[in-house]
C-alpha positions, 0 to 999 in steps of 0.5 A, a space after each residue: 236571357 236573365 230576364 227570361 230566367 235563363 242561367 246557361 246551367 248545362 251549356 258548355 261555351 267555347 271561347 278560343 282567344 288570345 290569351 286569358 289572364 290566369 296566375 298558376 293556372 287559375 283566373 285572376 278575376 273572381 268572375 271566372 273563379 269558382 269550382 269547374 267554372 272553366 277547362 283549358 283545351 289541352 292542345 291550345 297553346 301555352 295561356 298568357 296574361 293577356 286578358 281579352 279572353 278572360 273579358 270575353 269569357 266573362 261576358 259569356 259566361 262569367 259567375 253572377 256572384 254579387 260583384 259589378 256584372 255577371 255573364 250572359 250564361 252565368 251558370 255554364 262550363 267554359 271552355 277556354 283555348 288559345 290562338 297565337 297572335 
């Protein structure tokens, strides 16, 4: 898709996980942490620290900010929800 020079700008992406490793309701990873990166669905259960769905999201639609990856639709909303295990 970046080859094609496709970005995700405009897409909003759905990720419903296991939990997402945020700290005060912020991400731990600097792939997910800019301004309206990502919205949390409301009715989702409470998010955790367990970081498979941050490793999830990333990869769909973590920020190309110069660090060791960026996401496939790095320029896209996420928005991320949780399912108990």
């Amino acid at each position: 898709a970046y080859g094609y020079g496709l970005s995700g700008a405009g897409i909003r992406i759905g990720v419903i996980d296991t939990g997402y490793n945020l700290v005060g309701g912020q991400p731990a990873h600097s792939e997910l942490d800019s301004p309206n990166k990502f919205s949390i669905v409301e009715s989702a259960a409470q998010f955790t620290s367990d970081a498979h769905g941050t490793h999830v999201a990333s990869l769909a639609g973590g920020e190309r900010d110069g660090s060791i990856m960026h996401g496939v639709a790095y320029n896209s909303t996420l928005l991320l929800g949780m399912v108990e295990t």
